[in-house]
Structure formats: structure tokens, C-alpha cells
N, C-alpha and C positions, 0 to 999 in steps of 0.2 A: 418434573424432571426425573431423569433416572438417576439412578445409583452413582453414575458415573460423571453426574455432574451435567450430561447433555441432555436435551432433549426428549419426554418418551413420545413418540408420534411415528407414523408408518411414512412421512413423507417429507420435506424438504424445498420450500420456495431458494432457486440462488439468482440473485441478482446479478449481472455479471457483466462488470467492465474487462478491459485489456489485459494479456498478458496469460501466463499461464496458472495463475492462482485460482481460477474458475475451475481448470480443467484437474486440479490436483484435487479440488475440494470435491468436485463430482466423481469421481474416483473413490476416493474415501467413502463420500457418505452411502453411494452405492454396495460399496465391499460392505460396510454395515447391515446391509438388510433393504436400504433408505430409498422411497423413488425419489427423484430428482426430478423438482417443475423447475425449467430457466426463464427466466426473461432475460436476453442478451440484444445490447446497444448498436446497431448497425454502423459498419465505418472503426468498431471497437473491439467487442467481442473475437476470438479466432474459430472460426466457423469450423476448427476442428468437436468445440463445444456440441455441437449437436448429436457425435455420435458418443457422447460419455454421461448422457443425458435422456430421460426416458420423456421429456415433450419438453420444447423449445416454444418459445415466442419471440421473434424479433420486435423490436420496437425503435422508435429514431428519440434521442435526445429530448426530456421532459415528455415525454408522451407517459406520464404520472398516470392518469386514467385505463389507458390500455393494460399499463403493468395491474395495476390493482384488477381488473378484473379477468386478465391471466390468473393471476392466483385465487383468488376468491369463486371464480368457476370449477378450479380442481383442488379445491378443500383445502388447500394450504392455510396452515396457523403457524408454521414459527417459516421465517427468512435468514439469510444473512449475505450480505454483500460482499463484493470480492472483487478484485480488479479497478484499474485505476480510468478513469476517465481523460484523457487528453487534452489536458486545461486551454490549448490553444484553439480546440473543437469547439469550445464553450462559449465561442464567440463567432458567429453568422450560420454554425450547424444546429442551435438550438430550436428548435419547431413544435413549444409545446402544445399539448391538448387542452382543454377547458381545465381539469385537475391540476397541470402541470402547470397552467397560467395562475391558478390560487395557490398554490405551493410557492410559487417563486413570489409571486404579490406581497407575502407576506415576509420578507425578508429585507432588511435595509439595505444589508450590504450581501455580495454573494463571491463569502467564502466558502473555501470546500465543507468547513464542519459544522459553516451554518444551513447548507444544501443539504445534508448527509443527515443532520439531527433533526430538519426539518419533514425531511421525508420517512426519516425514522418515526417522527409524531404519526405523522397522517397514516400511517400504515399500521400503528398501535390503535388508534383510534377505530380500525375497521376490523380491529379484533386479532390481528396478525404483529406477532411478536419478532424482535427482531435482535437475533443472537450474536454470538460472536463469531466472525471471520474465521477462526480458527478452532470453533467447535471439535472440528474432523480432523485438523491435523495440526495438535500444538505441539507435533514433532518441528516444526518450521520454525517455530520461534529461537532466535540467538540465545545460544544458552552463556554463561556470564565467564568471561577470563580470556585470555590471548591463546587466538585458536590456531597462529601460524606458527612457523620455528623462529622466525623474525619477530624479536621485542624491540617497542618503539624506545627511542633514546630519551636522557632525562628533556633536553630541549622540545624532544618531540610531546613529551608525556606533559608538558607546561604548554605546547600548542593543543592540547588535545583539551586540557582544564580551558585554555581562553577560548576556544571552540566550542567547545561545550555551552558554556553561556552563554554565546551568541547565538547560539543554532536553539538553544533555550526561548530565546528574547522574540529571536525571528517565529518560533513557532506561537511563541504566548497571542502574537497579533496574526497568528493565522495567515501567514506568505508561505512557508515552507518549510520542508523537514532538515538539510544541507548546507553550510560552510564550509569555504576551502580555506586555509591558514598557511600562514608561514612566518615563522618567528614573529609572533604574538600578534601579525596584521590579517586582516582581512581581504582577503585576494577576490571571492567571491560569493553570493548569497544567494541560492534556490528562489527562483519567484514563479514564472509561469511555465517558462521552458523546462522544470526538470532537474532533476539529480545530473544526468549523465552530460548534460551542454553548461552546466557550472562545474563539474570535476575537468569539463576541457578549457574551460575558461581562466579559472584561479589555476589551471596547470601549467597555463602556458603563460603566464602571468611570474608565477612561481619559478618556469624554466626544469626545475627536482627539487625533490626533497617537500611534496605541499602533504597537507595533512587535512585528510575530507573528516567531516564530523556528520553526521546523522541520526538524530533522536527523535524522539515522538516528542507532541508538543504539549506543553505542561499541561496543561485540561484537555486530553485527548480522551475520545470516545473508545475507548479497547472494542468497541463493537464492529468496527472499519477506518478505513484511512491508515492503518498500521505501516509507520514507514518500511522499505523493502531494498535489500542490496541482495547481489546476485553473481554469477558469470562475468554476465557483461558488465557490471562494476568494476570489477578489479583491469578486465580486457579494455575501461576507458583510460582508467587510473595508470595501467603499464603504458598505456598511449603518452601519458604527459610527463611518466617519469614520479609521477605520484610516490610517499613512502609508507603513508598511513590509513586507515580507514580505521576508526571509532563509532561503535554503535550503541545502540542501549540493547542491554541483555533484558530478556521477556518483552521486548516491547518492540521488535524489529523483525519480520521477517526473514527469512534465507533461502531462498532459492537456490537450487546446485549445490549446496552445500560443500559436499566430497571435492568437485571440481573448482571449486571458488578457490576453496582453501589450497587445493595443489597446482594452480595457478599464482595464487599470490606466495607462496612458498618459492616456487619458480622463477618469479619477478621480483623478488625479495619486498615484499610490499606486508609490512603488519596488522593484522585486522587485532581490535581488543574490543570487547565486549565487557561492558559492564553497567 
């Protein structure tokens, strides 16, 4: 490891599901020095990827084998994954290969962090380490304390505690990261659809005034799966009249950061971090 805590090596395997957290980390690691090998998921990936990237390989859904020998062809020894998979894709899109059929084989049940640790193994095993998501840019991480002009009310601050344990509980058995609340009920709970179709769900439920929670789940792998709020979080949240969003500070993501915050400033919508 260097000095600085990352990696010393002249290159870069990223694995790469959905969304723009691919495309920031390729950026990064590039401005570093770093070549960048992808393997990116067909149907997934934004095929803006390819030009921020110095070799690409697509692949479909468990195709376990292809990837590993993407990287192991061009000398890659550390990885780290990025982007979210499509949990509703997870079901009639998967087509894996010989590797990707003994990868899954070996799993009772297929939650996301027993996929993600599973493949973490088998990818350790073939001499390729697998780092953390945010190597390259733990400027994304939620830094801790109320980061709009809007502070949530003491009512809200007591949905935001019974939130919290629920979105704790819900994540210990591995369904998902999100609760929506409103005076101490539970309006709605994250399972396959997503963050953003449960903030519209317990919003409209709630009518105003709901309070979204989002934490990482209590044995969570800091190496991927890092929950993620963004832009478009706060633009679902103004949709239902939403008043709060609670996250965990160091262990959440942030996307748009600047723009999140001067949208929910705008819609008078409080985010707190901690």
C-alpha cells in the first residue's frame, strides 16, 4: 500500500454497475497516474464508461468467468466495484457462465452482500484483491452534521431515532438500505424496487411532512454496496412533499453534492448526516 493508504500499483481492475459512480471513479483514478481495466454489465453500465476508461469489456449478468479473465489477461491485482446492479434485472436477465454458475451454487440465499462477498472470495482466491469503492474519491462520502439551512423539528428528530432502527433491522437481514416514517409509523420499507419508488410510496402515504432514513447495514462490507442519495433524491422527496432525509455520515455516498443541498435548501427539505 502507499503512503496514502491506497493502493501502489500502475493499474486499476473496476467493476462496474449503474449510474455515475463508475464514471467519477475512472476519472479519479486516471488523474492519479492509474490505467483503468473495466469490466462493465450490459443493460447497466452508461456506455459513457468507455471513453473514461483505457480498455473496457462488456459482459451480461454472472458471466463470473469472462470478468475474471478480463482482468487476469491485463495484470490487474487490486479491483473495486462501483455501481448498483438493478435488483429487478436479477431476475430472467441473469445468464451465467460455468464460474458464475459455481459462484451462485454456493449461496443459500441471494442477497446482495452475500453475491458481492461471494465474489469478493473467488476473485481473492485468483490473487486479485478487492478494495474499497471509494479508494479514489472519499471526497463523496457524507461528511457528519445538518448540511441544509432547514433543521429537522424535535418530532422529526424522534422519527428520524425510530427510523433509524428500522432501517437498521431491515438492513441487518439484508432487504435494504431505506424507511419512510411519519410520526413514529412506518409508511414504507426498501426491498427490490429501490430507494426512489419507496420515497414515492410512504410519500404519498404520508401526503407531507414524511421522513426518508437511509443507513448502511449493520455488517456492511465498506468495500461496495455503500448506500447512495443524490440529486435525484431530494427531486423524488420534493415530488411527495417529503421534509426530511437522514443518513449515516462516512458511510453514504453523495452524489451532486453542491446541487442536492441547493435544491433541498429550496424545497425546504433537511438532510442530517450523522
Amino acid at each position: 500500500m502507499g503512503g496514502n493508504g491506497q493502493p501502489s500499483l500502475d493499474r486499476i481492475g473496476l467493476i462496474a454497475g449503474s449510474g455515475k459512480f463508475p464514471l467519477l471513479i475512472a476519472d479519479s483514478a486516471r488523474r492519479r497516474g492509474l490505467k483503468v481495466i473495466a469490466v462493465a454489465h450490459k443493460g447497466e453500465t452508461m456506455p459513457e464508461l468507455a471513453g473514461k476508461v483505457d480498455e473496457i469489456t462488456w459482459i451480461g449478468l454472472g458471466q463470473f468467468g469472462h470478468l475474471l479473465s478480463a482482468f487476469k489477461s491485463r495484470g490487474v491485482s487490486h479491483v473495486l466495484m462501483a455501481g448498483a446492479i438493478t435488483k429487478a434485472n436479477m431476475f430472467g436477465n441473469v445468464r451465467p457462465d460455468l464460474r458464475g454458475l459455481a459462484v451462485i451454487g454456493k449461496l443459500l440465499i441471494l442477497h446482495d452482500d452475500d453475491i458481492l462477498r461471494a465474489a469478493a472470495r473467488e476473485l481473492e482466491k485468483e490473487g486479485i484483491t478487492v478494495v474499497s469503492s471509494t479508494t479514489y474519491v472519499p471526497e463523496l462520502l457524507a461528511p457528519s452534521g445538518c448540511l441544509t439551512k432547514r433543521r429537522p423539528s424535535k418530532e422529526q428528530m424522534e422519527d428520524i431515532e425510530f427510523g433509524w432502527m428500522v432501517a437498521k433491522e431491515l438492513g441487518r437481514l439484508d432487504i435494504g438500505h431505506s424507511v419512510v416514517v411519519g410520526r413514529k409509523t412506518v409508511l414504507a420499507v426498501e426491498a427490490i424496487e429501490g430507494t426512489d419508488k419507496t420515497i414515492l410510496r410512504g410519500g404519498e402515504l404520508a401526503r407531507e411532512n414524511a421522513v426518508v432514513v437511509k443507513v448502511s447495514k449493520p455488517n456492511q462490507d465498506l468495500r461496495f454496496d455503500l448506500p447512495a442519495v443524490g440529486l435525484n433524491t431530494i427531486e423524488v422527496m420534493s415530488a411527495v412533499n417529503a421534509s426530511v432525509l437522514a443518513i449515516e455520515a462516512g458511510k453514504t455516498l453523495i452524489f451532486d453534492k453542491e446541487e442536492m443541498i441547493r435544491l433541498a435548501n429550496n424545497s425546504r427539505i433537511a438532510i442530517v448526516s450523522r
